[in-house]
C-alpha positions in Angstrom: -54.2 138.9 249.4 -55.4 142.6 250.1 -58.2 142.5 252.8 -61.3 143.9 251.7 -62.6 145.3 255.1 -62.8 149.1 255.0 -62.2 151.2 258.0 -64.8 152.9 260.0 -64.6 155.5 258.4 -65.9 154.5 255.4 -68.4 155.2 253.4 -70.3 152.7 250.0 -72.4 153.8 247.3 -73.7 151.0 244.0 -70.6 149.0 243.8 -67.8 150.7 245.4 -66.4 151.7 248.9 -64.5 154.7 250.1 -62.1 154.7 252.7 -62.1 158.3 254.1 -58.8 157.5 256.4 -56.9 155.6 254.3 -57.5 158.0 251.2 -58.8 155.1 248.6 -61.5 154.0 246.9 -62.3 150.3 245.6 -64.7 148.5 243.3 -66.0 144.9 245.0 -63.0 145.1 247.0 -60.4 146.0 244.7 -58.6 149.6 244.5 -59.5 151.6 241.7 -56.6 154.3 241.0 -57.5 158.1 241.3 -56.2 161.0 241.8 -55.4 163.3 245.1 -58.3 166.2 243.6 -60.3 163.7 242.0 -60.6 161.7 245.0 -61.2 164.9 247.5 -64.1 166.1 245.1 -65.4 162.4 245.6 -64.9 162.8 249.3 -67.2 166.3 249.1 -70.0 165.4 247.0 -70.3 162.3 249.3 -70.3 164.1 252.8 -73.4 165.9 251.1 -75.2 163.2 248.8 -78.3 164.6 247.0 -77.5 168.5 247.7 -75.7 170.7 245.2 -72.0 171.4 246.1 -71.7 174.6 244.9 -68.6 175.4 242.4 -67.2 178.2 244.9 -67.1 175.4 247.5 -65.3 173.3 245.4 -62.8 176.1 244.8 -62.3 176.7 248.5 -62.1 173.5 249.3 -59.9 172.0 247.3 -57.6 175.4 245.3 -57.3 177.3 248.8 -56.7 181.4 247.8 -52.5 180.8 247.8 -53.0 178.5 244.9 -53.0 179.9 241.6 -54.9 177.8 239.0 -57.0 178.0 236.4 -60.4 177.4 238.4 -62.6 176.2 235.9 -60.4 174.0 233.7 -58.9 172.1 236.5 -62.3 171.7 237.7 -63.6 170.2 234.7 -60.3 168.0 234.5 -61.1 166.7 237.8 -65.0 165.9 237.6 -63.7 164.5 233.8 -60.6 161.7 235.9 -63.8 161.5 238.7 -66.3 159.8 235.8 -63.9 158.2 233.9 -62.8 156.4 237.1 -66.4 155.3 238.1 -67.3 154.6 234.8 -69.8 157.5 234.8 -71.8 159.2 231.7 -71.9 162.8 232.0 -74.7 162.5 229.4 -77.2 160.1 231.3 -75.1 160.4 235.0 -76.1 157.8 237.5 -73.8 159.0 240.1 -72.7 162.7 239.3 -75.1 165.2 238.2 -73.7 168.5 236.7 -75.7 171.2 238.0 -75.6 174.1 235.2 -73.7 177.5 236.8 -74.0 176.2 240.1 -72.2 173.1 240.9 -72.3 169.2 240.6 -74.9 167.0 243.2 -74.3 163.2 243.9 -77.5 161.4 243.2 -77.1 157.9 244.7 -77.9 156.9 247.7 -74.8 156.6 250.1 -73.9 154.5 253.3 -71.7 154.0 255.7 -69.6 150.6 256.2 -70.2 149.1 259.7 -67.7 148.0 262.1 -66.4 144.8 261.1 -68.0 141.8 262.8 -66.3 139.9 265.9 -66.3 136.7 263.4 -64.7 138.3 261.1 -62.0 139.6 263.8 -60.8 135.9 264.1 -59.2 135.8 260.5 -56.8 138.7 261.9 -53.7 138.7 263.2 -54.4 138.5 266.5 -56.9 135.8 266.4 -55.7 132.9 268.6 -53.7 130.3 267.2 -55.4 127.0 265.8 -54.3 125.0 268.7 -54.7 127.1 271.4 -58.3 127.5 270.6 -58.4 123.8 269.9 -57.2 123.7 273.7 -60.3 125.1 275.0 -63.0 123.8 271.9 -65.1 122.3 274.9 -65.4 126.1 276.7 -66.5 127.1 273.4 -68.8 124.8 272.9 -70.4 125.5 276.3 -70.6 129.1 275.3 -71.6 128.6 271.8 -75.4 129.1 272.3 -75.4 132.5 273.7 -72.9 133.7 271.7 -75.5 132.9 269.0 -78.1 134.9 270.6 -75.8 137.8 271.5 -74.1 138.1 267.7 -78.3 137.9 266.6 -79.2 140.5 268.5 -76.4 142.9 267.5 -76.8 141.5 263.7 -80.4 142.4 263.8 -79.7 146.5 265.4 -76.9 146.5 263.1 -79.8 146.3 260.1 -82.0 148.5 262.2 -79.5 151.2 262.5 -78.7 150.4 258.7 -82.4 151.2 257.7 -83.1 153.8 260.2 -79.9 155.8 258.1 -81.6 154.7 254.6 -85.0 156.1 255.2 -83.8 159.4 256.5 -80.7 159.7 253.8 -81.5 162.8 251.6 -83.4 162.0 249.1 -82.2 164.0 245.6 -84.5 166.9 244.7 -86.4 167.5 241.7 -84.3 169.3 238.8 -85.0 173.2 239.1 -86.8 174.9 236.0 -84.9 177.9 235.6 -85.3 180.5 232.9 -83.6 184.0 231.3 -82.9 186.1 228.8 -79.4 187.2 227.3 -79.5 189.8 224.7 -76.0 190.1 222.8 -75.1 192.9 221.0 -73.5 193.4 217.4 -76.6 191.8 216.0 -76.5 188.2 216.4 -77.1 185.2 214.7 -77.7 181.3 215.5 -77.2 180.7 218.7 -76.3 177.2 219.9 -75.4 175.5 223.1 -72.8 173.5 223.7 -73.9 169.9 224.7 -72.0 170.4 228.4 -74.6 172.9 228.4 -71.7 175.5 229.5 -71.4 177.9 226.9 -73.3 179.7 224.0 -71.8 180.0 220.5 -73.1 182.6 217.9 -72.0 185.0 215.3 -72.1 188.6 215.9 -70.3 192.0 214.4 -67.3 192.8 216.2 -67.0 195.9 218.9 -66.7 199.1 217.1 -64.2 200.0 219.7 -61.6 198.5 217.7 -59.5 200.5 215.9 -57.0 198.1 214.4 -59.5 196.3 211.7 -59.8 198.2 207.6 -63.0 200.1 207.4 -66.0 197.8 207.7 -64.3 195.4 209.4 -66.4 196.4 212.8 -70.1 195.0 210.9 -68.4 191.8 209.5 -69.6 189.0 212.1 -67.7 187.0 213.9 -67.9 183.8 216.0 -68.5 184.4 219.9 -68.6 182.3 222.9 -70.7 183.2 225.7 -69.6 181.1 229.0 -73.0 181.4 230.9 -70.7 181.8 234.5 -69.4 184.9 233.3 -71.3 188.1 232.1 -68.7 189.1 229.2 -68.5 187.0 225.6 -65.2 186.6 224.2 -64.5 186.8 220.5 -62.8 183.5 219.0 -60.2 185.4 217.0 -59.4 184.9 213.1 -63.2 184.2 212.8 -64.0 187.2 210.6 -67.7 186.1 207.9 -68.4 183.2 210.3 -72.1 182.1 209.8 -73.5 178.4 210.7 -71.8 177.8 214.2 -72.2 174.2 215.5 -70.6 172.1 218.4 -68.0 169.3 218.9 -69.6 166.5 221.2 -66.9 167.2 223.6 -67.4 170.9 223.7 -63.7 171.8 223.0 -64.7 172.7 219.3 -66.8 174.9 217.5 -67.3 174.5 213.6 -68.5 177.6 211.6 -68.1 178.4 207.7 -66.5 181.7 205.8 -67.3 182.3 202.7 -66.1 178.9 200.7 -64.4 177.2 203.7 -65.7 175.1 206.9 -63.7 176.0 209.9 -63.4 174.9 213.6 -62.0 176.4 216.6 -61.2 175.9 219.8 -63.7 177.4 222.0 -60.9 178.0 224.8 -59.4 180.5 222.1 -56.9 179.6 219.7 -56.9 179.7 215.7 -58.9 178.4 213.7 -57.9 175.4 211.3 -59.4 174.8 207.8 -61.2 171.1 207.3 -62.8 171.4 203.8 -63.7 173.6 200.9 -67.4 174.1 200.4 -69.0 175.0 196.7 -71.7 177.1 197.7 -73.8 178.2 201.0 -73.7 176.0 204.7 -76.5 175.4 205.7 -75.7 173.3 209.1 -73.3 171.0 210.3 -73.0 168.4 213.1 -70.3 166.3 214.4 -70.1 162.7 214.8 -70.5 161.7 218.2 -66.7 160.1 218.5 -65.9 163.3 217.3 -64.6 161.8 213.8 -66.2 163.3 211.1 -68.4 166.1 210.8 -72.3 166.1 209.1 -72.7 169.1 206.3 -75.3 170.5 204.3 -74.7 172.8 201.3 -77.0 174.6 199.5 -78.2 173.1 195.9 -76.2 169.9 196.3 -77.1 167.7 199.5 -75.9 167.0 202.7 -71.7 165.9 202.8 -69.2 163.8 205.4 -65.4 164.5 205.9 -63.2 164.0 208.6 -62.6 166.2 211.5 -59.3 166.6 211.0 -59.7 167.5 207.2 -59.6 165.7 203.9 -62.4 165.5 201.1 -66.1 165.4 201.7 -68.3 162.1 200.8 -71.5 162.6 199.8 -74.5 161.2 201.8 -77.8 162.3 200.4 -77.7 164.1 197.6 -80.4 167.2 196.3 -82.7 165.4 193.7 -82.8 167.9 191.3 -85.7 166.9 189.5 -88.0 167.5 192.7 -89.8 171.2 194.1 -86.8 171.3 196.9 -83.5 172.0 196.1 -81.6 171.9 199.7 -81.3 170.1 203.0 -81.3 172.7 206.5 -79.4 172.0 209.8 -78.9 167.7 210.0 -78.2 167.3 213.3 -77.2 163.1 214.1 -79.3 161.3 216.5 -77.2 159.0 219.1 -76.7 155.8 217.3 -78.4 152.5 218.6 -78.2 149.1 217.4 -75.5 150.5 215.0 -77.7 152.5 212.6 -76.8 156.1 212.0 -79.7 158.2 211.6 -80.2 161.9 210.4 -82.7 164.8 211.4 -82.7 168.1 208.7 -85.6 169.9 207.2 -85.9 169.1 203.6 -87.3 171.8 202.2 -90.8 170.9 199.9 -91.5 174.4 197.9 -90.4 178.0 198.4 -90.2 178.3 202.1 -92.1 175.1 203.1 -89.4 172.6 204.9 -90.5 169.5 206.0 -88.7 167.4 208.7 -87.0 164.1 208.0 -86.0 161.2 209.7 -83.2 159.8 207.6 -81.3 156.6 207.8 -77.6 156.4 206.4 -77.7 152.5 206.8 -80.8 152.0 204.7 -81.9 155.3 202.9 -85.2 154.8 204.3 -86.7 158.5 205.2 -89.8 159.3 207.4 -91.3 162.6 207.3 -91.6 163.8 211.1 -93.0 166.8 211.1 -94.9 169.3 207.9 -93.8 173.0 207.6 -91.2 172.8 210.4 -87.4 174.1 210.8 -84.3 173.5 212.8 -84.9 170.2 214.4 -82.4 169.0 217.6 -83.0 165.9 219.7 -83.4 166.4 223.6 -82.4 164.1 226.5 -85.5 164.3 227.9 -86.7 161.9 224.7 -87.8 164.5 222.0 -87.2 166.2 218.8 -87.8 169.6 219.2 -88.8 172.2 216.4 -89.6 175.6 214.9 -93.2 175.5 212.9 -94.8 178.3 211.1 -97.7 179.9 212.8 -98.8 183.3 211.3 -95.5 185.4 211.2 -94.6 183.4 214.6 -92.5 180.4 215.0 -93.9 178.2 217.7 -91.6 175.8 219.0 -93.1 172.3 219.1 -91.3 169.0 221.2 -92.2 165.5 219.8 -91.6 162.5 221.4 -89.4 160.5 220.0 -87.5 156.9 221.4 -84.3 156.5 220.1 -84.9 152.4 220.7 -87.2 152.4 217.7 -86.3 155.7 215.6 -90.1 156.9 215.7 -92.5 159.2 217.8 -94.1 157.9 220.4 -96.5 160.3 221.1 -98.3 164.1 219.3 -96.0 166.8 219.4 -97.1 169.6 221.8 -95.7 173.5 222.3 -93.2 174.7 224.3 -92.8 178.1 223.4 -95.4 180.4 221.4 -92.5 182.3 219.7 -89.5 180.7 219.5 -86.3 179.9 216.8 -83.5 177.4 216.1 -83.5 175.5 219.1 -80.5 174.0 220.4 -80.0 171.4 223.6 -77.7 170.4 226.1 -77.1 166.6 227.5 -78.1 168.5 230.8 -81.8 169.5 229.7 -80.5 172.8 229.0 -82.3 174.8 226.0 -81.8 177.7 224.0 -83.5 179.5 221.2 -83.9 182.9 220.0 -86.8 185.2 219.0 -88.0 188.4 218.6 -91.5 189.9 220.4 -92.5 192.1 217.2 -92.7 192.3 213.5 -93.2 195.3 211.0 -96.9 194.9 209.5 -97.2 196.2 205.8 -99.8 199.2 205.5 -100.1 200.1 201.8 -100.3 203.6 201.3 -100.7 205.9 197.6 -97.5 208.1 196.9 -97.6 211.2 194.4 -94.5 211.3 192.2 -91.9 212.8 195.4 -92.8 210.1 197.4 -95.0 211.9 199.9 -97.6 209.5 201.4 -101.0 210.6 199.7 -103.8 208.0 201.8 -103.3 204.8 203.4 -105.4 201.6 201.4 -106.0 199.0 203.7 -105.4 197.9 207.3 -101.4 196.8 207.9 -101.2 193.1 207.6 -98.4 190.6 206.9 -98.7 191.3 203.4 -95.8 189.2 201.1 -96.4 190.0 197.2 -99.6 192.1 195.4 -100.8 193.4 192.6 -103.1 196.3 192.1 -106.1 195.5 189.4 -106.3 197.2 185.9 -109.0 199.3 187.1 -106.7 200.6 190.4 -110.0 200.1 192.3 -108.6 196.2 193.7 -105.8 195.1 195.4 -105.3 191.2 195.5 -102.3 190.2 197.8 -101.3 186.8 199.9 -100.4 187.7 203.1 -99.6 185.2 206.2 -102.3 183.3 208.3 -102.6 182.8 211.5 -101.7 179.1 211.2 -99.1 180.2 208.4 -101.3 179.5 205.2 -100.6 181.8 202.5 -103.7 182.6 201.0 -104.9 185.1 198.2 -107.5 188.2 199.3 -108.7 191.2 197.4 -109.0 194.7 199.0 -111.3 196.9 198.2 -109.0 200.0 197.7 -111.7 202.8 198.6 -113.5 201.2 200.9 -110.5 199.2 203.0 -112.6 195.7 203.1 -111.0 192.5 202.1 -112.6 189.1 200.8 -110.8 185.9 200.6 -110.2 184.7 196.9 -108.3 181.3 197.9 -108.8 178.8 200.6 -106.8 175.8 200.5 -104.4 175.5 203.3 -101.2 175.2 201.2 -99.4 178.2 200.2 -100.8 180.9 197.4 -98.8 183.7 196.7 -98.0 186.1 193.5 -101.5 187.2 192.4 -101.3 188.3 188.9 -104.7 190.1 187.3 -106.0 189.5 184.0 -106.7 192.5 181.5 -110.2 192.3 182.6 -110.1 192.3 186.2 -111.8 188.7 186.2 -109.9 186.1 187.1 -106.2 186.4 188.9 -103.5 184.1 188.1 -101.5 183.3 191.0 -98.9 180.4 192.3 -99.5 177.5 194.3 -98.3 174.1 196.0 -101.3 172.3 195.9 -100.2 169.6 193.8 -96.6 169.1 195.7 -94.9 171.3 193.5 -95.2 175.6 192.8 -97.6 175.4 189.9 -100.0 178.4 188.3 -103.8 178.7 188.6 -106.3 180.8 188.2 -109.3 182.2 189.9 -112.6 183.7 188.9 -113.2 187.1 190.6 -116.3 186.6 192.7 -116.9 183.4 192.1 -115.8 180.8 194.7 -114.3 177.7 194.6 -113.8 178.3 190.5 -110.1 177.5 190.5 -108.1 176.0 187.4 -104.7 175.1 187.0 -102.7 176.1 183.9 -99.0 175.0 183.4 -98.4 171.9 186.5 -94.9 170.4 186.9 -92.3 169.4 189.2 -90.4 173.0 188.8 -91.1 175.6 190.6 -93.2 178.5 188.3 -94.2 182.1 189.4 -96.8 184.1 186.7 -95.5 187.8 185.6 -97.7 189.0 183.5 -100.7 188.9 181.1 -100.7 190.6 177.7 -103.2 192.9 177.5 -105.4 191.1 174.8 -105.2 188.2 177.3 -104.0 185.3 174.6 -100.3 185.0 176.9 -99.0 184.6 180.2 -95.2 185.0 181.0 -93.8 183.4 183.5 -90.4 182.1 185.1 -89.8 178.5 185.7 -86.6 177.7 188.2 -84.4 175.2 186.5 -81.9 173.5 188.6 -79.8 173.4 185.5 -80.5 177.0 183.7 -81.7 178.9 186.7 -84.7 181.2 186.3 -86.1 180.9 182.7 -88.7 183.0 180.8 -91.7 180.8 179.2 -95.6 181.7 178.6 -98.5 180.4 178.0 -100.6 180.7 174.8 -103.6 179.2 173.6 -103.6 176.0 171.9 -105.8 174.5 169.2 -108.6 172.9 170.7 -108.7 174.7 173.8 -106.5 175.3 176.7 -103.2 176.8 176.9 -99.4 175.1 176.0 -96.1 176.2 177.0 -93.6 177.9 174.7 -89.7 179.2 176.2 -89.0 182.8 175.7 -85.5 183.1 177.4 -83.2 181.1 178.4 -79.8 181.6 179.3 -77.2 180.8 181.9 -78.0 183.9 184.2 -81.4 183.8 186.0 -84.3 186.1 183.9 -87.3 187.1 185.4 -90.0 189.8 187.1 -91.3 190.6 183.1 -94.1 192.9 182.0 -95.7 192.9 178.8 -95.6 196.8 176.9 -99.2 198.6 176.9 -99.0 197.2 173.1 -98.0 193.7 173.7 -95.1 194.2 171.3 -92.8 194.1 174.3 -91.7 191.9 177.2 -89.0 194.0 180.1 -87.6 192.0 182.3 -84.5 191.3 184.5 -81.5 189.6 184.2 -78.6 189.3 186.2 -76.1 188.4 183.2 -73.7 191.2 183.7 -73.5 189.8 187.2 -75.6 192.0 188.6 -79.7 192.8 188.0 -79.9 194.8 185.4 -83.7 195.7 183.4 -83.8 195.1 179.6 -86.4 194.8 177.1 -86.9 192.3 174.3 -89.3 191.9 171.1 -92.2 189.3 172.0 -92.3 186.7 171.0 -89.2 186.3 168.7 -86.8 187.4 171.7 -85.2 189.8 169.5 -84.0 193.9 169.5 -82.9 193.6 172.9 -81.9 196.6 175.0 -80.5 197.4 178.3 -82.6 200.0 180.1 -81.0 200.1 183.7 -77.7 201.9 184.3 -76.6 201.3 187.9 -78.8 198.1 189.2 -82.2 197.6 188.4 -85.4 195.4 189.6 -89.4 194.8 189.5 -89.7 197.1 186.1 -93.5 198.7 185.3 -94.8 200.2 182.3 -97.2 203.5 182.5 -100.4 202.6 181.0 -99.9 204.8 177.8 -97.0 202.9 177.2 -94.7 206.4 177.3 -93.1 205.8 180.4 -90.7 202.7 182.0 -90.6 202.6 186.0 -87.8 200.4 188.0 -86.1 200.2 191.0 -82.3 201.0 191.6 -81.9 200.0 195.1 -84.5 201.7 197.0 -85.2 204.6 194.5 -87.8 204.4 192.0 -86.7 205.3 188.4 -88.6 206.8 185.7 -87.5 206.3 182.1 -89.3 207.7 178.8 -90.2 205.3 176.2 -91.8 204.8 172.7 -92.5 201.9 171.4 -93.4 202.8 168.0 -91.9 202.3 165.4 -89.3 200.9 166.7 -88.4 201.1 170.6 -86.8 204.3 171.4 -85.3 204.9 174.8 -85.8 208.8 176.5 -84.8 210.6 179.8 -83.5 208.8 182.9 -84.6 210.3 186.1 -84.8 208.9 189.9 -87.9 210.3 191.0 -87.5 209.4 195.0 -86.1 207.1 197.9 -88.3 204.9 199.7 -87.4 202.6 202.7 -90.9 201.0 202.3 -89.4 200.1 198.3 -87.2 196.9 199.8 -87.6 193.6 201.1 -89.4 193.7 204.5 -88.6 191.2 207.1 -92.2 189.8 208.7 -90.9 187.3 210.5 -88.1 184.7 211.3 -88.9 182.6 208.6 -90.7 184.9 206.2 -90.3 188.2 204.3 -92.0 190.5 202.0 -90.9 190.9 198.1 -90.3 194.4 197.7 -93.5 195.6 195.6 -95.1 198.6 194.4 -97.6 199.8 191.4 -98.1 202.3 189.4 -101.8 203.9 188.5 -102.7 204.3 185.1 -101.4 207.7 184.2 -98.1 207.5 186.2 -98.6 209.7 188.9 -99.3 207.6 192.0 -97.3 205.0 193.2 -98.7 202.3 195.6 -96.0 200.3 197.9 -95.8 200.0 201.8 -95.1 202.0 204.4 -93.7 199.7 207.7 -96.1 199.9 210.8 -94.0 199.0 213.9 -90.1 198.0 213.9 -88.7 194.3 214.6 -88.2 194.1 218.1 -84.8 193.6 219.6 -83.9 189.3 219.2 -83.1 187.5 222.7 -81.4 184.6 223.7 -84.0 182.6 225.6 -82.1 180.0 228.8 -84.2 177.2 229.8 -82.8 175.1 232.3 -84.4 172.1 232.8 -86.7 172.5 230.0 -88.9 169.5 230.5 -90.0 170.3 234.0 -92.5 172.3 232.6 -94.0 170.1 231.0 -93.5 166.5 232.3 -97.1 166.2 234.4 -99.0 166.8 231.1 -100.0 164.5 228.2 -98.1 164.8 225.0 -100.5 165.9 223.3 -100.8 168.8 220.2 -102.5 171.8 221.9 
């Protein structure tokens, strides 16, 4: 039978016992196998418990400068045989703490074995022999009582010395917070960490030093790892389109999509192999934590399960089409407890309104976490962390959650003022991106060149408006400061606003009436995009006119006032033409105009009301047409290359559109029958596109035209986005651990 008496030189830590000399170590006296580099990394990060051993110190001490390896992956490989051996989590370590780009720190306490007691020497070899010391019981006998005495006193400075070591053994430091910046180039795009917390995915165009892709190829993006040791990303190759990275728990992999396909990839290079076909848009993925199956979301259809290795996808939640939301972002799978598997994602409510969701897979049962809030990721440090909508700023919230009982356990508070799509390591490492400035919209009146005439209004965070039928009002939503979307009406000579709308929910899309007294506009109040109206002047007078679980947007009025056109989003049609008209009795009823399988929208009633142009995107692309109202019939195309957000002159003589960024100008008569005239592209506008106000809004492009057709109001862009960093936080929570959770 082995002995399990250790050396002097010998050290103990929890439940096991190093022998320095002899070169093993053993768990409650038996020998556990390892390694030779295994065991001299244990042997280091011993000699210096509670301090960091750096990584160069590693690499000198155990791959001297004559040894060619591969530093960093037998490194890993040896820290990996090190845990597996002592049955150590590099998730929640209790022996081995990975220090992130500096080095690995032993955080148990560590002693050293004392010399073996004199009583203990008699069970060794050359103890006496039973009857010798039989011989000579009555000397010991004599001698007995001092002995007793003698082995007391050397028991008792044995525990003295023992303590005397304990008190003064370093005690492990307090994790370092630690924070910087990275800033990419090539444009990039969702950054996420790996859970090792040892390298950075994203997708980003490709260096325009290479020669050897078509034309083009150089702006396609591409999947990128970032290694945060080294200065220089490398390009995963073969991963031309990537969008939607995500990681592999054991951070060899690196999921993405291209265009119909989910991917994955090694992230030590390598190609990348196919796992499924997708229908339509990825909208996140995460992997199973035994590294199985992998968690996707696709756009219009719910969130899907396949295995890693490939096959066909399951579906686990599907999209209720009959509801406002129509899509699920970025699940991300909480560590399972007590066998349940539950899912984060933010469920989106109504245009860009998400929600958060707790979602169970065993029961179905779904708990709503968090209101108007993106990208959620669990943390070690026992939250959910988010992005939620605050003006045209994303502060980053952390909520604290307990995994024991799958709820919070506390208020969320802020972490970050301005901050996106966070992403965390098992090492309390985070990451996020954002940007330090938006464009602001300042309206401005153009003459028929384009040429800026006078600037209406202050610039503000304007997303859709409408100029009144007098062209002395401009009503507009714009963004709050807490990220309410609210209607407001400027005065256009004078450069004052007064709020229209106050509820807290999202207004958008004014739409004046042919008198200038009330504006029809869309809203959420109800759960669901639904059209109201508002009295000019008058607060608080606010009706609602067509309610219903699809999502509605007003267009237009006629210009007696008797019909409203709008579009409706069908999840089964797509986006249909339908108005309102008065019904007997009182009140208004709902009639279709147009519907068809290509999405119709953006129409405008003729001068005459005879007349509804709109756009369609039938021929695959949006193209302007105009139809007879209300029959639907005589329809023509007007457009000839691409054509959006049509406007009729006043007069009813002249069609405006956009084709791209250049305003068109078409003749027209409408009498006696529609007649179709010159074509001409008056002038090109950067301020006539869709404007970017912040990461989780943008502006509709938008103009108007005055009543005689020679001004032209739209925006001109005050300031430029600011360049988008990659913000490091290393030990995240330290910031924030001496304060109550609270919401600030």
């Amino acid at each position: 039978m082995e002995s399990s008496s250790a050396s002097p030189n010998a050290l103990r830590f929890g439940l096991y016992e190093v022998d320095l000399a002899a070169g093993e170590l053993r768990k409650r006296g038996r020998k556990v196998v390892l390694q030779e580099q295994p065991f001299k990394l244990l042997t280091l990060l011993l000699r210096r418990p509670g301090e960091v051993v750096t990584r160069e110190e590693l690499q000198q001490a155990l791959w001297p400068t004559d040894t060619f390896v591969e530093f960093d992956e037998s490194l890993n490989k040896a820290v990996q045989k090190l845990r597996q051996a002592l049955g150590d989590s590099p998730d929640n370590p209790h022996l081995i703490e990975t220090v992130p780009r500096r080095g690995y720190r032993f955080i148990t306490p560590v002693e050293p074995v004392e010399q073996d007691m004199p009583d203990q020497q008699a069970e060794k070899p050359n103890a006496p022999e039973p009857e010798k010391a039989n011989a000579s019981s009555s000397k010991t006998v004599r001698r007995l009582p001092g002995e007793r005495i003698l082995w007391t006193v050397a028991l008792v400075a044995a525990m003295g010395i023992i303590f005397t070591l304990w008190i003064r053994w370093p005690v492990p430091p307090p994790a370092q917070l630690r924070k910087y910046r990275l800033s990419p180039e090539g444009g990039f795009c969702s950054p996420v960490i790996s859970p090792d917390g040892q390298q950075i995915a994203y997708t980003a165009q490709g260096s325009v030093k290479q020669t050897d892709q078509p034309t083009g190829a150089a702006s396609v993006k591409r999947l990128w790892i970032r290694n945060l040791n080294r200065e220089e990303p490398r390009e995963i190759v073969g991963t031309q389109g990537a969008y939607a990275p995500f990681w592999s728990p054991d951070s060899a992999l690196v999921g993405f999509a291209v265009k119909n396909q989910l991917w994955k990839a090694p992230a030590q290079g390598g190609g990348p192999s196919a796992v499924c076909e997708i229908s339509d848009l990825l909208l996140g993925g995460t992997w199973s934590h035994d590294g199985r199956t992998i968690i996707f979301s696709i756009h219009h259809q719910g969130i899907y399960e396949v295995p890693a290795g490939g096959g066909v996808p399951k579906m686990l939640i599907p999209v209720d089409r009959s509801a406002a939301g129509n899509h699920f972002d970025d699940p991300y799978l909480l560590p399972s407890r007590g066998g349940d598997r539950c899912l984060l994602y933010s469920a989106q409510r109504i245009g860009a309104i998400h929600d958060i969701v707790l979602h169970s897979l065993n029961s179905g049962k779904e708990t709503v976490l968090a209101q108007n809030a993106f990208y959620p990721a669990y943390s070690t440090s026992g939250h959910i962390l988010y992005s939620q909508a605050a003006g045209v700023l994303e502060v980053m919230r952390a909520l604290p959650f307990s995994l024991t009982t799958m709820s919070a356990t506390g208020d969320a508070f802020s972490i970050a003022p301005n901050g996106v799509q966070p992403s965390t390591a098992r090492d309390g490492t985070l990451v996020y991106w954002a940007e330090d400035s938006w464009p602001r919209i300042q309206l401005a009146w153009h003459d028929r060149s384009g040429n800026n005439i006078s600037p209406v209004g202050p610039p503000e965070p304007i997303e859709t408006m409408s100029l009144s039928p007098d062209g002395r009002s401009v009503a507009f939503n714009l963004i709050g400061d807490e990220g309410e979307r609210g209607i407001w009406i400027l005065d256009a000579t004078r450069g004052t606003k007064t709020r229209l709308t106050f509820s807290p929910q999202t207004d958008l899309c004014p739409v004046w009436s042919p008198t200038g007294r009330e504006i029809a506009f869309s809203s959420n109040r109800l759960g669901h995009m639904d059209i109201y109206t508002a009295a000019v002047g008058s607060s608080g007078s606010i009706n609602v006119l067509a309610a219903g679980p699809l999502h509605k947007t007003p267009n237009d009025w006629s210009p007696d006032g008797r019909f409203l056109v709008y579009e409706v989003e069908d999840p089964k049609t797509g986006n249909d033409l339908w108005y309102l008209k008065p019904k007997q009795g009182g009140g208004y009823e709902s009639a279709l105009f147009l519907r068809t399988p290509a999405n119709e929208g953006t129409a405008r009633f003729s001068p005459d009301g005879q007349f509804l142009v709109y756009v369609s995107n039938e021929t695959g692309r949006p193209e302007v047409y105009v139809r007879r109202f209300p029959d639907g019939g005589s329809v023509r195309r007007i457009s000839v290359d691409g054509g959006r957000l049509p406007s009729w002159r006043k007069d009813g003589k002249e069609l405006f559109y956009l084709e791209g960024t250049t305003l068109v100008s078409v003749t027209v008569a409408t009498r006696p029958v529609l007649t179709l005239g010159q074509m001409r592209r008056l002038f090109k506008s950067p301020g006539l596109t869709n404007v970017q106000l912040s990461a989780g809004f943008y502006a509709d492009a938008m103009y108007s035209v005055s009543r005689d057709g020679q001004r032209f109001l739209f925006p001109e862009l005050i300031g430029l986005a600011g360049k988008p960093v990659i913000h490091v936080v290393e030990n995240w929570f330290e910031e924030f651990k001496n304060r109550n959770a609270r919401a600030p």
